[in-house]
C-alpha positions as CSV (number, residue, x, y, z in Angstrom):
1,X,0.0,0.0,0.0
2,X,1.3,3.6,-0.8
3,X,0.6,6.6,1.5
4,X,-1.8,8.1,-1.2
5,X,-3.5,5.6,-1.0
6,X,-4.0,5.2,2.8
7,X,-4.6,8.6,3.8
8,X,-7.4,9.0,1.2
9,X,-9.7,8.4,3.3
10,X,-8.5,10.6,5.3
11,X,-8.4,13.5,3.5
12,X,-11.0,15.6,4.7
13,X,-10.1,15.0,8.4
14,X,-8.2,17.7,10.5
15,X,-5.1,18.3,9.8
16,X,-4.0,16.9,12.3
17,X,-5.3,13.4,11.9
18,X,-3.3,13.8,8.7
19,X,-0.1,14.3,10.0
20,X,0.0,11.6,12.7
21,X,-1.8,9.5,10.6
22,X,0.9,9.6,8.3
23,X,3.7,9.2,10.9
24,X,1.7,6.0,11.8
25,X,1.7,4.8,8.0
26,X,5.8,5.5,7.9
27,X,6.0,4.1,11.4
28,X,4.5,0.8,10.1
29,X,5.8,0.4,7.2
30,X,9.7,1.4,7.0
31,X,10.5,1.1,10.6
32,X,11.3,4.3,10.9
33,X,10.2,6.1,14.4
34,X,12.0,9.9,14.8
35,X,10.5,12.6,12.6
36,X,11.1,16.2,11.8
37,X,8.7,18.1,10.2
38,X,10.6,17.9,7.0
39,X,9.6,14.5,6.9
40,X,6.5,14.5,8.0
41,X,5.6,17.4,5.2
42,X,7.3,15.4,2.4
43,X,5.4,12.0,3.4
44,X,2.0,14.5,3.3
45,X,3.3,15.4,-0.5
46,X,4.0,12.2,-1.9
47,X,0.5,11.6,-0.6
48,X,-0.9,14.3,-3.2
49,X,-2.4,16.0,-0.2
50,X,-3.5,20.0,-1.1
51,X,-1.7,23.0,0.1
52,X,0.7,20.9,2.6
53,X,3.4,23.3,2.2
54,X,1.0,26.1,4.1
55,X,0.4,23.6,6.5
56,X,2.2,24.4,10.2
57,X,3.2,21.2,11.1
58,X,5.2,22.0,14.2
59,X,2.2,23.3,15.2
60,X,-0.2,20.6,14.7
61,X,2.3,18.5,16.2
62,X,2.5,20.7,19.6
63,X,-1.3,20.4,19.8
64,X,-1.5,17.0,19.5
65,X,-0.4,16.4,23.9
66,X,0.3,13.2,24.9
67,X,-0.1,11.5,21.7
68,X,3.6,12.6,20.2
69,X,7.3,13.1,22.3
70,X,9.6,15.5,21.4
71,X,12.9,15.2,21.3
72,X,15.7,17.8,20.8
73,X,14.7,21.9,20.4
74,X,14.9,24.3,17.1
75,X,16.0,23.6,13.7
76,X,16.9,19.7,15.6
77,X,13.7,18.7,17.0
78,X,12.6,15.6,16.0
79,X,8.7,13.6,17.1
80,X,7.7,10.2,17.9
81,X,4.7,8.5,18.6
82,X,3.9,7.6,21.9
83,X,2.2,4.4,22.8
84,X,-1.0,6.0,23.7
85,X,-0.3,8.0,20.4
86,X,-0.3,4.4,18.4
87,X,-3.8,2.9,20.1
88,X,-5.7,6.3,19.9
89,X,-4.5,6.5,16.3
90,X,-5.5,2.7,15.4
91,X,-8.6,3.2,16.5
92,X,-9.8,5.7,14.1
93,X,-7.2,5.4,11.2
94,X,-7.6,3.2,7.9
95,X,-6.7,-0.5,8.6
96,X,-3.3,-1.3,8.0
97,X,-1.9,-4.7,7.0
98,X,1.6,-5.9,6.4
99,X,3.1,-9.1,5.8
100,X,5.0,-10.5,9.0
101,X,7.9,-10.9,7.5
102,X,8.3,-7.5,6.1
103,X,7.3,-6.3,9.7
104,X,10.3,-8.2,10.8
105,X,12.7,-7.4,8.2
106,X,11.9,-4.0,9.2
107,X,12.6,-4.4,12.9
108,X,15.8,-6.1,12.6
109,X,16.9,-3.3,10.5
110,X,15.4,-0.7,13.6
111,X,17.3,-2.4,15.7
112,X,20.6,-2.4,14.1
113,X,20.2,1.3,13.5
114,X,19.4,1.8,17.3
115,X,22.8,-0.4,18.1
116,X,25.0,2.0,15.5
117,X,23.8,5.3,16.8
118,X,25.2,4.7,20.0
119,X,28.4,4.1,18.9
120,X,30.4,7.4,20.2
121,X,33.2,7.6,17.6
122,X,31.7,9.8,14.8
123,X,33.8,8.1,11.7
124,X,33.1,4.7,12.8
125,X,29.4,5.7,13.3
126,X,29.2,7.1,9.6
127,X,31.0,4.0,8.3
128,X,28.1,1.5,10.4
129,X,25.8,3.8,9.1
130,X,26.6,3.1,5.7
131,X,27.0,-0.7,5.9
132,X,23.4,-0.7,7.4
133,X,22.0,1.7,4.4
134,X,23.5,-1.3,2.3
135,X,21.8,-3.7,3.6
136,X,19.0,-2.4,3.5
137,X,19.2,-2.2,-0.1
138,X,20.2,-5.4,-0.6
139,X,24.0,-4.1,-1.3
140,X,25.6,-7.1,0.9
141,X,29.2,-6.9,0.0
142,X,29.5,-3.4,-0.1
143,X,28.0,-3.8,3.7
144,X,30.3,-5.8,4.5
145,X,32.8,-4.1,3.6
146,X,31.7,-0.6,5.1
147,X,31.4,-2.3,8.4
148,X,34.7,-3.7,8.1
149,X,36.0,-0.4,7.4
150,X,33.8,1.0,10.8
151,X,35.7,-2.0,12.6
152,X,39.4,-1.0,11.4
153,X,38.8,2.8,12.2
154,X,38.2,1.7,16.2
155,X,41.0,-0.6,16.4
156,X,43.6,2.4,15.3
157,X,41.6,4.4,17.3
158,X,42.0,2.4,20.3
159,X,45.7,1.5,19.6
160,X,47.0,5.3,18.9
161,X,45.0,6.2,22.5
162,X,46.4,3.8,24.9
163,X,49.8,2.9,23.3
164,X,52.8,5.4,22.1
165,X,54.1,5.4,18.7
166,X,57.4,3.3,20.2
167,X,55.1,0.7,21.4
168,X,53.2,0.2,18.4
169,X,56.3,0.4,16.3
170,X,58.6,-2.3,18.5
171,X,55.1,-4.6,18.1
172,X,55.1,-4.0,14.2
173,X,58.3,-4.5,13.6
174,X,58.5,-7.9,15.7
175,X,56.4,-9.4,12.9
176,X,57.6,-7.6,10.2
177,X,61.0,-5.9,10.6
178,X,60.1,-3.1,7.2
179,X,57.1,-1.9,9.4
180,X,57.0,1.4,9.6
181,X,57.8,3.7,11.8
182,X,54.5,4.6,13.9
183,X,55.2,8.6,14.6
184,X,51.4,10.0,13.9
185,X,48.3,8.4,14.3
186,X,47.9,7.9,10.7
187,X,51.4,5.7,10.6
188,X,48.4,2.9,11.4
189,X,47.1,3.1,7.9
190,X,50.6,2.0,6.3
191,X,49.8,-1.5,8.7
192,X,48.1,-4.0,6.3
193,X,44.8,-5.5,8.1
194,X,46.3,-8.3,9.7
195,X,49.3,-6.6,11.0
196,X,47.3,-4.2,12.6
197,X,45.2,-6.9,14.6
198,X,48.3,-8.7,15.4
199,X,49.7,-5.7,17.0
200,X,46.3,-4.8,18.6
201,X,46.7,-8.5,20.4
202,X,50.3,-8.0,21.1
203,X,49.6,-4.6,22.6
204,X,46.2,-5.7,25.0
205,X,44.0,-3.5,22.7
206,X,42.0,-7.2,21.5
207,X,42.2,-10.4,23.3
208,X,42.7,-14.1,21.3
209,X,39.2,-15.0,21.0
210,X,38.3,-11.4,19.4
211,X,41.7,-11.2,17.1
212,X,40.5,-14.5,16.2
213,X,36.8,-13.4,15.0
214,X,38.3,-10.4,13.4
215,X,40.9,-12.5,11.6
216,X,37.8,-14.4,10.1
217,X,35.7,-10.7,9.2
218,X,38.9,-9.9,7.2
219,X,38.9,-13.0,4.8
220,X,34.8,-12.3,4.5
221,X,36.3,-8.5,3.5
222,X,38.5,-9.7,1.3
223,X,36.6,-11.6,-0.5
224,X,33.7,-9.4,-0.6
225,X,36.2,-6.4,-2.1
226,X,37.9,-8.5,-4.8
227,X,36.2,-9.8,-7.9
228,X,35.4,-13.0,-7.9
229,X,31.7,-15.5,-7.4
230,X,31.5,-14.8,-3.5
231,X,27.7,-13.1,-3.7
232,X,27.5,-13.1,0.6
233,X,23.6,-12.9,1.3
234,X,21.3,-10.8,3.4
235,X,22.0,-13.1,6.9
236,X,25.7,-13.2,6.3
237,X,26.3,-9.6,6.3
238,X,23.8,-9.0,8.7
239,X,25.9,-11.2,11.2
240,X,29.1,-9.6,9.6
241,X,27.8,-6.2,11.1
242,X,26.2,-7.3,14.8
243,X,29.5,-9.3,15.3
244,X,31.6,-6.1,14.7
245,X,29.1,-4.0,16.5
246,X,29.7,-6.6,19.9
247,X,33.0,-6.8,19.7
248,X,34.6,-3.4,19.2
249,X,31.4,-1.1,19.9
């Protein structure tokens, strides 16, 4: 079902049935549960509904109590549905039905979204970010290998904070004397992959079982980066991702 199509009947309620009728549609049907009223005004748009763009939504939103939350202030505000918000809005709202294993699909991918927001480190976040967007879109390889990239990005992040250049060079250099000399933090992207991880053990920043598992998300890297027949499905890079996410995040 489009939005068009399930907010006709709709469409000569208040405006403000409109709006949270629509975050309810979205809600549903892409997983999605923050809004700003950018979205919110562009979801009423697709739906072909008349004069949205003189339509306050903020204020619509603000009168609609203890049905919405806000989060955030200004130009950064976003609104969710509460849980009273969902029942009151069910009860009076077209009927909505979706297969359960698009409902699914669509919570897993929630979820996995929730779990790469909280990572703290901003260029690891954007890189998770990424790997999830490809997934979504059925992109598995370059998934994996965004994530992988995420994954790398914390382990040089966690070396160059707790260790000193002499460290990480003497640990280098013990597996492979032409190592180079670690003087700056980005010395660590002259490290190929598995040197990096082996100095990362040597050093305390991983333990065996996780250099281990990392060790094995390389080769899946590798082979997802290269050309060759490896076509990894949706499971396998979905596993690639919430094993990183657990072990370094």
């Amino acid at each position: 079902m489009k939005i068009v199509e399930y907010l006709a009947p709709l469409r000569t309620a208040s405006q403000q049935a409109q709006v949270l009728a629509s975050m309810y549609f979205i809600e549903k049907t892409e997983g999605k549960t923050t809004f700003t009223t950018a979205d919110i005004r562009a979801a009423l748009a697709e739906a072909r509904t008349p004069n949205v763009k003189n339509w306050n939504v903020a204020a619509r939103l603000s009168a609609s109590g203890h049905l919405v939350h806000a989060n955030g202030a200004g130009a950064h505000r976003t609104w969710e549905l509460t849980d009273t918000g969902r029942v009151e809005i069910e009860a009076w709202a077209p009927s909505l039905s979706i297969s359960a294993p698009a409902v699914a699909k669509r919570s897993e991918a929630s979820a996995l979204r929730a779990r790469v927001a909280a990572i703290t480190d901003t260029e690891a976040r954007a890189f998770a970010s990424e790997a999830v967007d490809c997934l979504d879109v059925g992109a598995h390889r370059a998934a994996i290998v965004f994530m992988w990239v995420a994954a790398v990005h914390e382990v040089q992040e966690r070396l160059w904070n707790t260790s000193d250049g002499k460290s990480i060079t003497t640990a280098a250099q013990s597996h492979n004397p032409k190592a180079k000399v670690c003087k700056k933090r980005d010395d660590l992207s002259e490290y190929n992959e598995e040197l990096l991880l082996q100095v990362a053990h040597d050093l305390g920043i991983i333990d065996k079982n996780e250099k281990s598992e990392l060790i094995k998300a390389l080769g899946l890297r590798n082979s997802s980066g290269h050309p060759n027949k490896l076509r990894p499905g949706e499971h396998r890079a979905k596993a690639h991702i919430e094993d990183l996410i657990t072990m370094l995040f």
